[in-house]
C-alpha positions in Angstrom: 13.2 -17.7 -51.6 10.0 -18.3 -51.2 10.6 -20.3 -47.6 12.3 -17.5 -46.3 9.7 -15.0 -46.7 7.7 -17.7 -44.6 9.7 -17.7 -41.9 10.2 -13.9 -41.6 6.2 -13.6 -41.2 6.1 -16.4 -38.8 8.8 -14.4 -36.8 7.2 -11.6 -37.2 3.6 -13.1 -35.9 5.3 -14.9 -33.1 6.7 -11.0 -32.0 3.8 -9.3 -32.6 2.2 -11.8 -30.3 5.3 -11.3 -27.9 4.7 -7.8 -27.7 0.8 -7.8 -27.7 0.3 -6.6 -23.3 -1.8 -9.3 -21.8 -5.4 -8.5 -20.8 -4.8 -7.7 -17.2 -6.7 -10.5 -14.6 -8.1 -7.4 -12.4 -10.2 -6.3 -15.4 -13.8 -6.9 -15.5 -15.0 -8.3 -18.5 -17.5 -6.1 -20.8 -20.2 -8.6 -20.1 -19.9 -8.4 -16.4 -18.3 -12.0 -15.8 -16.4 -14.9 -17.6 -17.6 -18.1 -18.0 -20.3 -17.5 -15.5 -18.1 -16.2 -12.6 -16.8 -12.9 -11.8 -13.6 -11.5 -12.1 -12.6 -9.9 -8.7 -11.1 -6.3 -8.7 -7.3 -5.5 -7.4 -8.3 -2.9 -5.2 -5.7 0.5 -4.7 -3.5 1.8 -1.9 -5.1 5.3 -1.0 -2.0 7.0 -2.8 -2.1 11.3 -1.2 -4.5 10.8 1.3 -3.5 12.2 4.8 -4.3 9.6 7.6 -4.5 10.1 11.5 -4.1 7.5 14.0 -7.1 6.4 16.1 -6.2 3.6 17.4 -3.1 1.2 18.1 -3.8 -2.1 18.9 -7.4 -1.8 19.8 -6.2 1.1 21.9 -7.1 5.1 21.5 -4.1 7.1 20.1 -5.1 10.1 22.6 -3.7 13.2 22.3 -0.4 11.8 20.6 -2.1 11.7 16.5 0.7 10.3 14.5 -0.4 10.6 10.7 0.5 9.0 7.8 0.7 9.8 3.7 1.8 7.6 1.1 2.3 9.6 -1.8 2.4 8.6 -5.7 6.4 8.4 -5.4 5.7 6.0 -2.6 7.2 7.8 0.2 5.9 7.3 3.3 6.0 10.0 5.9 3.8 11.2 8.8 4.1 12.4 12.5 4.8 10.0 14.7 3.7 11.4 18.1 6.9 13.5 18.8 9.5 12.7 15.6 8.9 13.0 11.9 9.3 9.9 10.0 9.6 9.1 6.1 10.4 5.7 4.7 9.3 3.7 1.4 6.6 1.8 1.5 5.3 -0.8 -1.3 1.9 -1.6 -1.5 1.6 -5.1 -3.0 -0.8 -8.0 -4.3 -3.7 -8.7 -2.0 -3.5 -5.9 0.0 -0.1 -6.5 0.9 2.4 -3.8 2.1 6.0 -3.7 2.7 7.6 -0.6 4.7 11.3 0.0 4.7 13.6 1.3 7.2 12.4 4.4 8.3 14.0 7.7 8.9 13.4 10.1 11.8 14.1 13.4 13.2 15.5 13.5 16.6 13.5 15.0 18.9 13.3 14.4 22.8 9.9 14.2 24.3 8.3 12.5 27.6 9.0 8.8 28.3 5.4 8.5 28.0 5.6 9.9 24.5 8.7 8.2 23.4 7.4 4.7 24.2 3.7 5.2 22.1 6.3 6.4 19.2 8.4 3.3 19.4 5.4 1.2 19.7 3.5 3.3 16.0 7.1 2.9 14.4 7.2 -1.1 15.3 4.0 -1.3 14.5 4.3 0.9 11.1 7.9 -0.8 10.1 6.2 -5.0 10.7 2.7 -3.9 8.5 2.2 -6.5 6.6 -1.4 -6.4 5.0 -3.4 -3.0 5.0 -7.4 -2.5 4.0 -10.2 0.4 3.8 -13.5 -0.6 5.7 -15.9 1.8 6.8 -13.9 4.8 6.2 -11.1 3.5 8.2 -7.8 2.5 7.0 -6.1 -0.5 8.7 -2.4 -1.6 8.6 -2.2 -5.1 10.0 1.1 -6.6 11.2 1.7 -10.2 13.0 1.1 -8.9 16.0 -0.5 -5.3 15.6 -2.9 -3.1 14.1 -3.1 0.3 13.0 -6.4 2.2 12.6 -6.2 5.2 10.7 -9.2 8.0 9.9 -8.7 10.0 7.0 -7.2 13.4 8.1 -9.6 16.4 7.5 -6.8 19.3 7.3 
């Protein structure tokens, strides 16, 4: 009898440890640092912050300001220069992002117009890393960058 009340509390420990949340890795330690070295921070997607474009590839957006939101829901959706556009977007471990297929009203504008769209929504759609320097925020693709300045409307 006496053995099986042993076994239930060792169950019971090895659960109660099962259960126990781990001590996230992002969380700075009360003294400052571990062990001598510091623990770095996961930084945060800008969740319900309106963006605007101001440049695509190094180049001015002009007069076209596509903007962007990512809300708490993780929609994405913005103005892409002459069509709205929502899609999900997933904002992942070191600074990563992923941004599904997007959706987008139908509206016909120049050809000058339509092909600075196309490029934002390639652009948008292949993200693959995103950061905040300087005020700015910057979703970076293979072969493109987005520079966004926070909106002020």
């Amino acid at each position: 009898m006496k053995q099986i009340k042993h076994v239930a509390w060792v169950a019971l420990g090895c659960l109660c440890l099962a259960i126990t949340p781990p001590v996230a890795a992002q969380e700075m330690p009360k003294g400052g640092a571990s062990n001598g070295a510091a623990m770095m921070t996961q930084k945060q997607f800008p969740l319900n912050v309106q963006w605007i474009l101001s440049t695509l590839n190094g180049k001015p957006a002009g007069d076209n300001q596509p903007t962007l939101l990512l809300d708490s829901q993780l929609r994405m959706r913005g103005f892409a220069g002459c069509n709205t556009y929502s899609a999900t977007a997933y904002p992942a471990k070191n600074q990563g992002i992923a941004v599904g297929p997007l959706a987008l009203t139908k509206k016909e504008c120049d050809k000058a117009t339509n092909e600075f769209e196309k490029a934002y929504l390639l652009s948008l759609r292949t993200s693959l890393q995103w950061q905040v320097k300087d005020g700015f925020l910057y979703l970076l693709g293979e072969k493109s960058e987005l520079k966004f300045e926070r909106a002020l409307f």
